[in-house]
KEKE-3310 file (N, C-alpha, C; in steps of 0.2 Angstrom, whole numbers, plus 5000, padded with zeros to 4 digits):
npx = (5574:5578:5592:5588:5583:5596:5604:5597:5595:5608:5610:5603:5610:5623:5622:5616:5628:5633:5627:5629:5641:5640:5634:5644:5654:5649:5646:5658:5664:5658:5659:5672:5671:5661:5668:5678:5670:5668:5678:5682:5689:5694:5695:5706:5716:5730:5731:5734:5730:5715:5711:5710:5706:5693:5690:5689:5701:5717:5724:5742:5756:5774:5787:5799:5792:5786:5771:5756:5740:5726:5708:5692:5677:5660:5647:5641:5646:5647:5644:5657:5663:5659:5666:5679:5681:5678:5683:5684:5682:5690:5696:5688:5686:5697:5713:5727:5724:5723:5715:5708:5704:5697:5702:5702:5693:5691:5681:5684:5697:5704:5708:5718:5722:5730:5733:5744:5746:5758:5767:5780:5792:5795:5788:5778:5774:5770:5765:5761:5752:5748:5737:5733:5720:5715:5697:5691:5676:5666:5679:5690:5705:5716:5733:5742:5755:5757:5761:5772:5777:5783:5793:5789:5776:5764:5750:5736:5720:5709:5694:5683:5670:5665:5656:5645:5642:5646:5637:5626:5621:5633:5640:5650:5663:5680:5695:5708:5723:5736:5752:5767:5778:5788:5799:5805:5814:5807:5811:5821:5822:5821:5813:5801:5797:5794:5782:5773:5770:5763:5751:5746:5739:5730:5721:5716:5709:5700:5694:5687:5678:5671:5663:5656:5647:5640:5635:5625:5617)
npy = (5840:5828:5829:5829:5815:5809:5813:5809:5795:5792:5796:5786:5774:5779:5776:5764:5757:5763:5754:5743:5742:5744:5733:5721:5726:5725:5709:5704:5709:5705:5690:5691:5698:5690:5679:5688:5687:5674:5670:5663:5654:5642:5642:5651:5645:5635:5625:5612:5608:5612:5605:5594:5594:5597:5585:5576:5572:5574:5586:5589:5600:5603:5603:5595:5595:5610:5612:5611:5609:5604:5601:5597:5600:5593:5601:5608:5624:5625:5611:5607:5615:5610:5595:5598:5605:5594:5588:5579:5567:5562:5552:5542:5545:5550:5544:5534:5541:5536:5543:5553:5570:5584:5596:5610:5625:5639:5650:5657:5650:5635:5617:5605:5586:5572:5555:5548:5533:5525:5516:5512:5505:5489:5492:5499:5515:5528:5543:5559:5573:5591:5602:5617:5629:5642:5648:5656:5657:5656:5655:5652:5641:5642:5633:5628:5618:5614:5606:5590:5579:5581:5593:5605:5612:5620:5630:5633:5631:5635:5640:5642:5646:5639:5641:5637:5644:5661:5671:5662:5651:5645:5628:5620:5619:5621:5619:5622:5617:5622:5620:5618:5608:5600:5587:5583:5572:5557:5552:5547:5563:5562:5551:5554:5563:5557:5550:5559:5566:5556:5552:5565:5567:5556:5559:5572:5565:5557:5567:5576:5563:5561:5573:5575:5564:5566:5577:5573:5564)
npz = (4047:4043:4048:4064:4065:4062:4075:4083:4080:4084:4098:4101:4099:4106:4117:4121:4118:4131:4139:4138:4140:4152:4157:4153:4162:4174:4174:4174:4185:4195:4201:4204:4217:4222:4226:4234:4246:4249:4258:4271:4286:4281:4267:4268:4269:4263:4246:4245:4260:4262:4255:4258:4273:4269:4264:4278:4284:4295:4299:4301:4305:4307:4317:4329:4342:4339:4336:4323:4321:4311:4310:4301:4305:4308:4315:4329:4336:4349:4354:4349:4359:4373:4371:4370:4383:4392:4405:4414:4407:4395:4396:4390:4377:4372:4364:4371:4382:4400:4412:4416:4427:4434:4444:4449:4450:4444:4438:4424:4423:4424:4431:4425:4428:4419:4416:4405:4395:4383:4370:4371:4360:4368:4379:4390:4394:4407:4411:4418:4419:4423:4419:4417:4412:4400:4397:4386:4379:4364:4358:4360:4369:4381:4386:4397:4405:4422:4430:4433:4423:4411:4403:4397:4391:4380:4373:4360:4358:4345:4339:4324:4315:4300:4286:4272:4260:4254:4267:4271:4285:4297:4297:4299:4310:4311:4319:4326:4333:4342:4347:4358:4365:4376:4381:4391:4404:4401:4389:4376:4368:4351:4348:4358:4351:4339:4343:4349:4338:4331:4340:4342:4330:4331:4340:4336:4326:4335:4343:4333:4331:4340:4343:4330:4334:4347:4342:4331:4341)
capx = (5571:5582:5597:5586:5583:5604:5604:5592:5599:5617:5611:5602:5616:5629:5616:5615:5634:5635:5623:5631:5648:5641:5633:5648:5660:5647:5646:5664:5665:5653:5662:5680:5666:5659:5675:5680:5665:5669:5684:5680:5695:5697:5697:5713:5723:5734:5726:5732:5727:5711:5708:5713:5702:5687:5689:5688:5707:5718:5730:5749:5760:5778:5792:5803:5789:5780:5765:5749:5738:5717:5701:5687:5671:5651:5645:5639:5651:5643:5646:5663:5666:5659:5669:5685:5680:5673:5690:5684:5680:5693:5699:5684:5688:5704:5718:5733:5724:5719:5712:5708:5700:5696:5704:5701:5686:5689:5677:5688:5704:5702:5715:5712:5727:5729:5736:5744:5750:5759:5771:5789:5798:5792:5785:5774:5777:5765:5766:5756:5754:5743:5737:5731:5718:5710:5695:5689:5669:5669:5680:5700:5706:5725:5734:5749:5757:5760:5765:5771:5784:5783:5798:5785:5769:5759:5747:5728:5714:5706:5689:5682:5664:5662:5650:5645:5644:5642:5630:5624:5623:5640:5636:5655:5670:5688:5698:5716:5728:5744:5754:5775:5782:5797:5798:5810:5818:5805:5814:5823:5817:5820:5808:5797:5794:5790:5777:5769:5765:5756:5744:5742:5734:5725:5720:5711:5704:5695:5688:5681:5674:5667:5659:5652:5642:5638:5631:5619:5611)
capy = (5833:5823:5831:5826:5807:5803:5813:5804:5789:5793:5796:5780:5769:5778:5775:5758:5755:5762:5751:5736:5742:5743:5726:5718:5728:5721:5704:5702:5709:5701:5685:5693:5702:5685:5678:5691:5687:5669:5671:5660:5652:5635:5647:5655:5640:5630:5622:5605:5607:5614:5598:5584:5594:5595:5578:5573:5572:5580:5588:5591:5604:5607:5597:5595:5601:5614:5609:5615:5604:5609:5596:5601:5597:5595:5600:5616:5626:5623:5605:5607:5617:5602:5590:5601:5605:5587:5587:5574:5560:5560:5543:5540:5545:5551:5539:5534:5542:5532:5546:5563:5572:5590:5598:5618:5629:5645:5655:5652:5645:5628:5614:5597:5581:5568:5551:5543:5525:5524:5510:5514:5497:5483:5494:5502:5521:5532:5551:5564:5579:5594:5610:5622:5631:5648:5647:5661:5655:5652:5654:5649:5639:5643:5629:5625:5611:5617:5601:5584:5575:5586:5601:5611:5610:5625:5629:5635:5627:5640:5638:5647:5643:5640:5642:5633:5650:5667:5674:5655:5652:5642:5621:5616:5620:5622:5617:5624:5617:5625:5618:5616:5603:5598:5579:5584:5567:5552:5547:5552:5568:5560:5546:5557:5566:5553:5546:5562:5567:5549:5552:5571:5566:5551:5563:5575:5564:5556:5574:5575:5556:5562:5578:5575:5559:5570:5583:5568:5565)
capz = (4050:4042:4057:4070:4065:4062:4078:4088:4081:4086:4105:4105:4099:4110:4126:4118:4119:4137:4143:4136:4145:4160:4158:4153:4167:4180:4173:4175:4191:4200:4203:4210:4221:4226:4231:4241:4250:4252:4261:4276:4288:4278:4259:4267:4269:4256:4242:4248:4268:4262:4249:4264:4278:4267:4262:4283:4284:4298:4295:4304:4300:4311:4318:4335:4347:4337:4330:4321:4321:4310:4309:4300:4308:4307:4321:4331:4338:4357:4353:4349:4365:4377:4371:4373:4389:4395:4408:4418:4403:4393:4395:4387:4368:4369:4363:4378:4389:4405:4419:4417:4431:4433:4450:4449:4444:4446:4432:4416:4422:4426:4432:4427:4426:4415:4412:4398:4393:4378:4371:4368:4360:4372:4387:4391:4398:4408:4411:4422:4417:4429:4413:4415:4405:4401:4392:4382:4375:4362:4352:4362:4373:4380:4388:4400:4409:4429:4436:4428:4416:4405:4405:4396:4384:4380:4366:4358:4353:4341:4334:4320:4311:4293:4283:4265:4257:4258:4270:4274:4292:4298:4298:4302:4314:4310:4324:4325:4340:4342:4355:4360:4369:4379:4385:4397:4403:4400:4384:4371:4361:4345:4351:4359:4345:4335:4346:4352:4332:4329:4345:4339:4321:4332:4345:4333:4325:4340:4344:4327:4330:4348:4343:4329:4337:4349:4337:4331:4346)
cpx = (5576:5588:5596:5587:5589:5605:5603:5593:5604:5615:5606:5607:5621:5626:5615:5623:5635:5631:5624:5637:5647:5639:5639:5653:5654:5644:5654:5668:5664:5658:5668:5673:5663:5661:5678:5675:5666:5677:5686:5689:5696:5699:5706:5718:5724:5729:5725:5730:5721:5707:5707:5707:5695:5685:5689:5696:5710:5725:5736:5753:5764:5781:5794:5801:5785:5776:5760:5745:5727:5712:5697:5678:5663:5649:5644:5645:5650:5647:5652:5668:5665:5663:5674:5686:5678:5682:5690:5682:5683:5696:5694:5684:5694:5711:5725:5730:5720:5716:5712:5701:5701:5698:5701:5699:5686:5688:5682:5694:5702:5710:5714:5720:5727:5733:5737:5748:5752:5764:5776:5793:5792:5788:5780:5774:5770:5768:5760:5759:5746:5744:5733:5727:5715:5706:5691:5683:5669:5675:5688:5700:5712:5726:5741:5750:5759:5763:5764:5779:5784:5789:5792:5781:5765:5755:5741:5726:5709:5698:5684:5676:5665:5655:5648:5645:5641:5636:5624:5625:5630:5636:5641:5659:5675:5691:5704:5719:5736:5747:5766:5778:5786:5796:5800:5812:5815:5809:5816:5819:5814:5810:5803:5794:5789:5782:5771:5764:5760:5749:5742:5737:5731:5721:5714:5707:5698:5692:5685:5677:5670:5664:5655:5645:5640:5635:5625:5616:5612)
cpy = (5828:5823:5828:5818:5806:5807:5808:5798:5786:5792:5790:5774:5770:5777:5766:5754:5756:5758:5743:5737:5739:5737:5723:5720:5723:5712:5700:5703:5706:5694:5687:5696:5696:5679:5681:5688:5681:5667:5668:5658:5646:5640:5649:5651:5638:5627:5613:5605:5608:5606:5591:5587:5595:5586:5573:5572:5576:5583:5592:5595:5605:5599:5599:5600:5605:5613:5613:5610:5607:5601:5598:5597:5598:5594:5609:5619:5626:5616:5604:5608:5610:5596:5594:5602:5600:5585:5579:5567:5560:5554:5539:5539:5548:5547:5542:5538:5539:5533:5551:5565:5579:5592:5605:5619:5636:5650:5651:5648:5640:5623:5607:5592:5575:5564:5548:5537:5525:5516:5514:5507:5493:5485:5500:5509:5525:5539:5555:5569:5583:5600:5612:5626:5637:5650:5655:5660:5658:5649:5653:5646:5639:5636:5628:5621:5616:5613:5593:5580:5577:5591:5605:5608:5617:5628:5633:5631:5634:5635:5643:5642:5644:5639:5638:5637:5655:5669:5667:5654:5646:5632:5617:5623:5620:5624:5620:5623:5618:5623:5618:5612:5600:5592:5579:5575:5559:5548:5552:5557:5566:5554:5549:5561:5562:5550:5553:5566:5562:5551:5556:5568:5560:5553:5570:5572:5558:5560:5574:5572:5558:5569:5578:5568:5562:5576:5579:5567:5569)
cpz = (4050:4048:4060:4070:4066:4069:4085:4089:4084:4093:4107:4103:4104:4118:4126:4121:4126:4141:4142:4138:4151:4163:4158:4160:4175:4180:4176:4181:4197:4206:4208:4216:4226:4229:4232:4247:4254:4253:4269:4279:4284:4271:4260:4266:4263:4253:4245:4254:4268:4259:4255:4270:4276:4265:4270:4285:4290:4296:4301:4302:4307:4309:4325:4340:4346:4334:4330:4317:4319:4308:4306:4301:4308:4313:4322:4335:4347:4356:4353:4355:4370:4376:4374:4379:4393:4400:4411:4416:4396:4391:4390:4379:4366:4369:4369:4383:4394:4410:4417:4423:4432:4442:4453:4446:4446:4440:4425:4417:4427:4426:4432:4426:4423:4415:4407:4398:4387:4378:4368:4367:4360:4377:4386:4395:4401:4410:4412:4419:4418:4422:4418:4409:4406:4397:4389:4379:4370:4356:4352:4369:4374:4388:4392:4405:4414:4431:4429:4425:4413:4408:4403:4390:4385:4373:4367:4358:4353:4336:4331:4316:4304:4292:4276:4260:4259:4262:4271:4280:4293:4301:4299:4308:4311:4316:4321:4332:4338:4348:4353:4365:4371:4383:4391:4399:4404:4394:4380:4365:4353:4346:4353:4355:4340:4336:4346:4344:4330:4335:4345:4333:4325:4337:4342:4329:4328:4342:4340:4326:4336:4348:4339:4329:4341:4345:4335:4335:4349)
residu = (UNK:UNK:UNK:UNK:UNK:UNK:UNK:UNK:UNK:UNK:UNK:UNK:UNK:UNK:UNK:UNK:UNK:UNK:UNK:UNK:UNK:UNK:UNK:UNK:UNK:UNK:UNK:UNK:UNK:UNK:UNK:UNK:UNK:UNK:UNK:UNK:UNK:UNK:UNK:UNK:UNK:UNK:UNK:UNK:UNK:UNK:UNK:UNK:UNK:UNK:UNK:UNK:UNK:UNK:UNK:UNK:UNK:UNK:UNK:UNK:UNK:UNK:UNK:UNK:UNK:UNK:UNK:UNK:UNK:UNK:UNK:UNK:UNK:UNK:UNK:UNK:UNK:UNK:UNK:UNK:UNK:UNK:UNK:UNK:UNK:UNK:UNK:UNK:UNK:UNK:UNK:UNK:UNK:UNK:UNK:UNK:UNK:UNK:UNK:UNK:UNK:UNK:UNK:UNK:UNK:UNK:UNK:UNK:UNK:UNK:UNK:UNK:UNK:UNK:UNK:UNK:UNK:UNK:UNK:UNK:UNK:UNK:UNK:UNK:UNK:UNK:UNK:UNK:UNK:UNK:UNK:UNK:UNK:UNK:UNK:UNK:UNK:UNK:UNK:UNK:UNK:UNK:UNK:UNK:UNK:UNK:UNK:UNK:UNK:UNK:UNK:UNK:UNK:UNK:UNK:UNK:UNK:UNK:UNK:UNK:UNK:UNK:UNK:UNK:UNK:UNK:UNK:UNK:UNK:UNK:UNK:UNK:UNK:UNK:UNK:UNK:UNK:UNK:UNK:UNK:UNK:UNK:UNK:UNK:UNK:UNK:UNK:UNK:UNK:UNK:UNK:UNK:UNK:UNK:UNK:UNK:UNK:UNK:UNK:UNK:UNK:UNK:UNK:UNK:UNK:UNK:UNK:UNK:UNK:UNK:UNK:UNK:UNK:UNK:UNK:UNK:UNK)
# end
């Protein structure tokens, strides 16, 4: 009798022990398990891009031409698109620009031109420029200059949903514009550079400003 009981004991202590492994192996897993999960499009970026675009911030990244340019937005991803796509009232909240009007509709590629006004110095400069676009719903927009003062401008606009955490339905946007541009011979590139990065970061963040008002009413 006595055998059986320090048996009996033994297989309930070593049943005791693996049930305390498997708790500890699945407590310490969980969490890697729950960031993998929350591995959304802002998670992947840099600690500081990620820090500035949560915090309402936009954020620039390039030089001499090629830019990458992200916003992070509260709004609906429909909401998002409409502004993007609003060809023919630009002038309205997009900085320097004084015309836009929409030319050609044919299904997704569309053809619309634009004026801008900047100041360079003392003066005041303007610049046409005929894109091209082809829109993809919803989730890119691919972009080219066909006609204009531009040598050349071409680029994305990528939009991808967040979420606030896993398996939560998505209550922002993440905006991504990629673009490359060549001034060709309004002014100097140095110069032009300078300029065309201040009106980008001013630029996204008047879409930011005009989506998400538009998302409130």
């Amino acid at each position: 009798m006595s055998r059986q009981i320090q048996r009996k004991r033994f297989y309930w202590l070593f049943n005791s022990c693996l049930t305390a492994i498997a708790l500890s192996a699945t407590v310490t897993l969980m969490p890697n398990a729950h960031a993998k999960l929350f591995d959304g499009p802002v998670d992947r970026l840099p600690v500081l891009e990620r820090a500035a675009l949560r915090n309402g911030q936009v954020s620039l990244q390039g030089e001499n031409g090629e830019y990458t340019g992200r916003v992070l937005v509260t709004a609906s991803m429909d909401t998002v698109w409409q502004v993007l796509t609003d060809y023919d009232n630009f002038e309205e909240f997009l900085p320097k620009v004084t015309n836009s009007e929409l030319l050609e509709e044919n299904g997704a590629r569309k053809v619309f031109e634009q004026t801008n006004k900047v100041k360079v110095f003392l003066f005041n400069k303007k610049s046409r420029v005929r894109i091209a676009v082809q829109e993809n719903y919803p989730q890119q927009i691919n972009f080219k200059v066909v006609d204009g003062d531009l040598e050349s401008l071409d680029g994305t606009w990528k939009l991808e949903a967040v979420s606030p955490y896993p398996s939560a339905p998505p209550n922002q946007v993440l905006m991504t514009h990629q673009v490359n541009v060549e001034p060709g011979s309004i002014i100097s590139k140095s110069i032009f550079f300078d300029i065309y990065e201040d009106i980008l970061k001013a630029t996204l963040a008047a879409i930011k400003e005009e989506v998400e008002q538009r998302d409130i009413n």
